[in-house]
Structure formats: structure tokens, C-alpha cells
C-alpha positions in Angstrom: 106.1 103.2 119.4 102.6 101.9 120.0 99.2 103.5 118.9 96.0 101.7 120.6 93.1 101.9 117.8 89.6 100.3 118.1 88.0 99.1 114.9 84.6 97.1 114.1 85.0 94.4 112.3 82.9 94.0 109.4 79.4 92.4 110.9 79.3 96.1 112.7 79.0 94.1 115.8 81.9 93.5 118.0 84.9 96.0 118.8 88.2 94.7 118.5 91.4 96.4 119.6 95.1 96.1 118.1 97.9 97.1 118.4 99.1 99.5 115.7 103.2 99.9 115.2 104.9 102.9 114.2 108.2 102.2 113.1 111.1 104.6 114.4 111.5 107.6 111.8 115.1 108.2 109.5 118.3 110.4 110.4 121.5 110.9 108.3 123.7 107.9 108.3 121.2 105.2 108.7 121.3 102.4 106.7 118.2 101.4 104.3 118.2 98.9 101.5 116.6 98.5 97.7 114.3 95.8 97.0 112.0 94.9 93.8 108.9 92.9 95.3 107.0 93.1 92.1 108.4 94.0 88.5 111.6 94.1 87.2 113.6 97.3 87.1 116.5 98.8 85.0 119.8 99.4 86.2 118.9 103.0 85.9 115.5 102.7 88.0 117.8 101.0 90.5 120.4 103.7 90.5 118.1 106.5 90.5 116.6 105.9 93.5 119.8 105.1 95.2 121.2 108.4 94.3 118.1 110.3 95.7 118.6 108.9 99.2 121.6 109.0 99.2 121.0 112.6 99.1 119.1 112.5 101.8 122.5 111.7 103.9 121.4 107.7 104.1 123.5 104.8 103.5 122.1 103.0 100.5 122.7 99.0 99.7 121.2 97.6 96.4 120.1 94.0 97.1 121.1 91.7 94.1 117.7 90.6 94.2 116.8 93.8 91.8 118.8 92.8 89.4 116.7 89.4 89.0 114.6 89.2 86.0 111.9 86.7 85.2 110.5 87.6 82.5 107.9 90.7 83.6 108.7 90.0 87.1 112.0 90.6 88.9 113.1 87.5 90.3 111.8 84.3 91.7 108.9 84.9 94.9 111.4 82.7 97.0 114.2 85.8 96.2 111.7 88.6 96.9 111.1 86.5 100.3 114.3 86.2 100.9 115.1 89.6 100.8 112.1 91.2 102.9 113.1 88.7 105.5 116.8 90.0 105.2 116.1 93.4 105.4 113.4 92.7 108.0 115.6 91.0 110.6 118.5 92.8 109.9 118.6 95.5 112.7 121.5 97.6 111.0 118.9 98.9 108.4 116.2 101.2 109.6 114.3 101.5 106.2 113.5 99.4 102.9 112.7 101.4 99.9 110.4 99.9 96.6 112.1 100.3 93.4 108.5 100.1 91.2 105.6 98.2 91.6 103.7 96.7 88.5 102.9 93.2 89.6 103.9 90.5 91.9 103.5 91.7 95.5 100.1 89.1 95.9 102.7 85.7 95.1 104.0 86.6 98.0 101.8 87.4 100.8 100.6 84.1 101.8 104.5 83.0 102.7 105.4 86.0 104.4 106.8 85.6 108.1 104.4 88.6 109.4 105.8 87.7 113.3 109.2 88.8 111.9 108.5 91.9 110.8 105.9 92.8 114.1 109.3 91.8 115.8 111.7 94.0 113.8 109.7 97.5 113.0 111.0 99.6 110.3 109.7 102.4 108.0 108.5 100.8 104.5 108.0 103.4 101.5 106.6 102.2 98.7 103.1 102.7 96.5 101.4 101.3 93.3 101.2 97.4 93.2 103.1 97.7 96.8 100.1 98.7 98.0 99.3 94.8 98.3 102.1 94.2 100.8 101.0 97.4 102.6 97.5 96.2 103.3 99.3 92.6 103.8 101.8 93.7 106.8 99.5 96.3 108.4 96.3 93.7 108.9 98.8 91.0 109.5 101.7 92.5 111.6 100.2 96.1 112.5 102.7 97.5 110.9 102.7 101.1 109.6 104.2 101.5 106.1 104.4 104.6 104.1 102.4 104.9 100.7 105.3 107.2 98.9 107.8 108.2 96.0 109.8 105.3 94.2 111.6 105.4 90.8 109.0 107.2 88.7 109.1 110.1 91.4 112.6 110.5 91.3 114.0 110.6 87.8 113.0 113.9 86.7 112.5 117.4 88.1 109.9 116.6 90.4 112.7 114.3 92.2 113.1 117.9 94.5 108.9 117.6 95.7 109.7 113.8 96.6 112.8 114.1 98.4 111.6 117.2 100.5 108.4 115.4 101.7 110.3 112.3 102.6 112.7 114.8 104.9 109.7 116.3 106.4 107.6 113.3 107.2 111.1 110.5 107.4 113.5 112.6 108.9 112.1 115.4 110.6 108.9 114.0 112.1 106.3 116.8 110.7 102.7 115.4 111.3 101.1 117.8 108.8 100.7 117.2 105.2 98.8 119.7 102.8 97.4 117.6 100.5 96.6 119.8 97.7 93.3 119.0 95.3 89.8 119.9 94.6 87.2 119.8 97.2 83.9 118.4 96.4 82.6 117.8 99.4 84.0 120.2 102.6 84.6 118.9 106.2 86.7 117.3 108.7 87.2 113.4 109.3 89.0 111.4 112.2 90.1 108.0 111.2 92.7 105.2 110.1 93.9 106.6 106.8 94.2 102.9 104.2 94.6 103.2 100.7 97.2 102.7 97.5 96.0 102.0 94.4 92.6 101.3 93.2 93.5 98.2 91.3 95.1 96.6 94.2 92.8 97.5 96.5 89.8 96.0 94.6 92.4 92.8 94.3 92.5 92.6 98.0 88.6 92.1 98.7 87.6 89.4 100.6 90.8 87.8 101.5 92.6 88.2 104.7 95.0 90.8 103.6 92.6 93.5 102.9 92.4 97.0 104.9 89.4 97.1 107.2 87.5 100.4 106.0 85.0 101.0 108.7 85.6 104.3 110.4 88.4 104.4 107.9 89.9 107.1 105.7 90.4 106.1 102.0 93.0 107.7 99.7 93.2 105.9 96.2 94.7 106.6 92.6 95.0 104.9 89.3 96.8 105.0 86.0 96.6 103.7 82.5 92.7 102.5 83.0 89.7 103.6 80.8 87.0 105.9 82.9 84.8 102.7 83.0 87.4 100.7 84.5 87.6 102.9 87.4 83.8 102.9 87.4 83.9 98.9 87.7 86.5 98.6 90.7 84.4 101.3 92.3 81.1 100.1 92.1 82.3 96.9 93.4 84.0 98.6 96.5 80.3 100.2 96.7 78.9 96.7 96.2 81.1 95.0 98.5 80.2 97.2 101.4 83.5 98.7 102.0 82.2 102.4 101.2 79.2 102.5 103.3 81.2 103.0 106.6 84.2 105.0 105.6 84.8 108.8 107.1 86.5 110.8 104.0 88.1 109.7 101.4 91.5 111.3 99.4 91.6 110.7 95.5 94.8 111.3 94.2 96.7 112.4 90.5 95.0 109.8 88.6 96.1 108.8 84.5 93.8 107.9 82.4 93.7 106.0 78.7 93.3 108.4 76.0 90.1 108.2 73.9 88.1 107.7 76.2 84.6 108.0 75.4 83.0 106.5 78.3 80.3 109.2 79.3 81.0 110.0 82.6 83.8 111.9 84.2 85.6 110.6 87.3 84.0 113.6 88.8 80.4 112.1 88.5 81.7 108.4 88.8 83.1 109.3 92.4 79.9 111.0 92.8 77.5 108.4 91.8 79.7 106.3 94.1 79.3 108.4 97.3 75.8 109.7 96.6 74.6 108.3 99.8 77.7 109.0 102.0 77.9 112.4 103.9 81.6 112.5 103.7 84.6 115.0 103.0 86.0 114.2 99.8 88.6 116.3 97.1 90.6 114.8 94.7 93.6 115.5 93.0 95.7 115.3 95.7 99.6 115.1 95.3 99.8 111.7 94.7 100.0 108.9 92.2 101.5 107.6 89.2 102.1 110.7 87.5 104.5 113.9 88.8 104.3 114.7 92.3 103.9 112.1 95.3 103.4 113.1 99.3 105.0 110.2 101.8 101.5 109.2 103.4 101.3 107.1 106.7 99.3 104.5 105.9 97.8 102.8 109.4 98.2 106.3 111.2 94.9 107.5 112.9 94.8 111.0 111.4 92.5 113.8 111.2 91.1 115.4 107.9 90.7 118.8 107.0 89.1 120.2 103.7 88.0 123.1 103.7 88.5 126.1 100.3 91.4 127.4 101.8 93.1 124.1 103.3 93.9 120.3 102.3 95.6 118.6 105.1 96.1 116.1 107.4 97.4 115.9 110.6 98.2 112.9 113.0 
């Protein structure tokens, strides 16, 4: 299925117009496959996600490749490659899950074979450092990925909240999502929803893999990092011009270090951020690192709406 979307490029000049792929959704007895693109799991990592889509009625193969381990990193980049390209190609599967991010999506991303995987669409869910290979495949094949649950999500009792949304969004095509949060700033938005995590996105400036923010909508999170940390990735976003132009923007469940005594909450950093953008925003959405985590479309055109009484998205 194919999604026409005008976007300016960055010197605000010239229109340009791509072609934006939505890969076919899920049904019971499709084939999808396991694959470890950045850090190395456990054997119960591995199996946990297995077994929660295999509830979901699909056919579940665990590529050897998770079982790699280098050191932090789970396998060599020419395995990861090898089995992206194999799952890619192979038109028997229909989806490819993320195990866990961590690190090593970046040592790939300059040997991927993006003309494969425009040629052989197919629903992506990942999130944390995957959020590299998501801005990678949908800048360089137009492909739309899914920022959503992985191991984390589905090892304890909020396994129920990820499997459900997956159904709704996977399997049973809803195009709503409540996204839960704190408003700070009411309103509605229309735009290309990018995002992941804030590390990796600040990672991704200025190369060719980044997301293109204008007339975007943002969603971010971030774990284990110090207020000030969060501060620096965001000013630089700021700095780097990639906030100026953006329509809303979607914070999710982020983590922080304890004993922190930097002085300003993430409330007034996102503030002092924003302060000359009239945009929606909320925060706290039901996403991230820590319990709960909504399968988000990332590369859909979608529309925004915060307001007290509603959180949501549609597209």
C-alpha cells in the first residue's frame, strides 16, 4: 500500500515528494522471525518474546543469529546483515521482531541493501537503539516500521498491555491509539509522526539516515540518563534546527538516574526547549523503556489530538 507525502527539505526551499510504504498488516498463522541487530540477549529474552507471539496465533522462528555473542554485542555486523537480508527477502515471513536494543544498529546502516527491503515490504517492530534502523530504512527505503514492545515489554505483567496493542494496531488494523500522558500544551497537529529514543535520535543528526522533522511529529523517550543529559541532546536538537519546524511533539515514560540534582525538571527542560514553538505537546505517554509500550507507526501521516479529556492519534 502506497501513501503520497510531500516534505521540505531542510533549506525550507524546495518540495520534494516520496513515496511512503506501508507494509501489509499481521493475521494468525503468518510467519515472523527473531533477530538481535544490536546487543546480545539471553536465552530467556529470546524465548520470552517468542512465546508472546506465539500467543498472538503467529508462527515464530528464532534466527541463530541471537544466540551470537560478541562481547556486548550479539554477533558479528556481517551476521546481523545477513539476517535482515534473510528475513527481508524471504516472502514466507510477513514480520521481523527486535529482541532488545542497547547498541549496534549504526555498524550497520551504511551496508544495508535498502532496494531489498523497498522491494520486499514487511511490518518491523522494534524501539530503543532500533530506533537507528528505523530512521535508516524509512529515509532510505520509505519504509514504515513500528516503534513498539520487545523483550523488556513482555516478561512481566504488563506483557497483557503489549500484546493487546500489537492485536489492535498488527492484526486488526485500528487507526486510533489513546496515547495516555500529561498535556502541557492543548491542540491538534497533522504530520509525519518520527521518533524513538532520544539518544539515537541525537546520534542520527547530520548524516543521511536521520528523520526529516519539518512539518513532522516528534515522539521521544529516554532511560538511565541524568536530567542534564536529556537537557544536552535537547538543546542540540534545538541548536541543530530540527525543533523549529516540527507540529507536536509526544514524550513518552522516560527513566531517569537517581540522585539527580540537576535543577531543572524535565518539565521546564522540555519547556525551555519549546518556548518559542506554538505546538501541542504532553508527555508521559505509554511508551518507553519502563512498563507499558503502544505499537506506534513510525512514517504514517497522522493527526494529533490533545485535549483534557483525550490523548490520541489517528491515521
Amino acid at each position: 500500500m502506497w501513501h503520497r507525502v510531500a516534505f521540505l527539505t531542510y533549506n525550507k526551499v524546495l518540495w520534494k515528494l516520496t513515496n511512503v510504504i506501508k507494509p501489509a498488516g499481521l493475521q494468525e498463522g503468518d510467519k515472523v522471525v527473531l533477530i538481535s541487530p544490536s546487543g546480545a540477549s539471553s536465552k530467556e529474552k529470546i524465548d520470552a518474546v517468542a512465546l508472546a507471539l506465539k500467543e498472538l496465533g503467529l508462527v515464530v522462528e528464532i534466527y541463530e543469529q541471537n544466540y551470537e555473542n560478541i562481547g556486548y554485542l550479539a554477533g558479528t555486523d556481517e551476521s546481523k546483515l545477513e539476517a535482515l537480508h534473510k528475513a527481508f527477502v524471504n516472502r514466507d515471513v510477513k514480520g521481523i521482531f527486535c529482541v532488545r536494543g542497547g547498541y549496534g544498529c549504526a555498524r550497520l546502516l551504511d551496508s544495508l541493501d535498502y532496494d531489498l527491503i523497498r522491494s520486499n515490504p514487511k511490518v518491523l517492530v522494534g524501539m530503543s537503539d532500533i530506533t537507528a534502523l528505523q530512521s535508516a530504512i524509512l529515509q532510505k527505503a520509505g519504509l514504515i516500521t513500528y516503534h513498539g514492545p520487545m523483550a523488556l515489554h513482555f516478561m512481566n505483567e504488563e506483557r497483557k498491555f503489549a500484546l493487546d496493542n500489537l492485536r489492535k494496531i498488527l492484526f486488526n488494523g485500528e487507526r486510533k491509539i489513546d496515547l495516555g500522558g500529561e498535556v502541557l500544551r492543548l491542540g491538534e497537529a497533522e504530520g509525519q509522526l518520527i521518533g524513538g529514543n532520544l539518544a539515537m535520535l541525537q546520534s542520527m543528526l547530520a548524516t543521511e539516515y536521520e528523520y526529516n522533522y519539518n512539518n513532522a511529529i516528534l515522539f521521544f523517550e529516554e532511560v538511565g540518563e541524568y536530567r542534564y543529559s536529556i537537557d544536552r541532546m535537547l538543546q542540540h536538537l534545538r541548536m541543530a534546527g530540527r525543533l523549529k519546524n516540527l507540529k507536536a511533539i509526544i514524550v513518552g515514560q522516560n527513566a531517569y538516574c537517581e540522585n539527580d540534582i540537576f535543577g531543572y525538571s524535565f518539565e521546564e527542560i522540555l519547556k525551555n526547549v519549546t518556548k518559542d514553538l506554538d505546538i501541542p505537546i504532553v508527555i508521559g505517554s505509554k511508551f518507553g523503556h519502563k512498563d507499558h509500550h503502544l505499537t506506534l507507526p513510525v512514517g504514517e501521516s497522522i493527526k494529533l489530538t490533545l485535549t483534557e479529556a483525550e490523548q490520541s492519534i489517528i491515521f
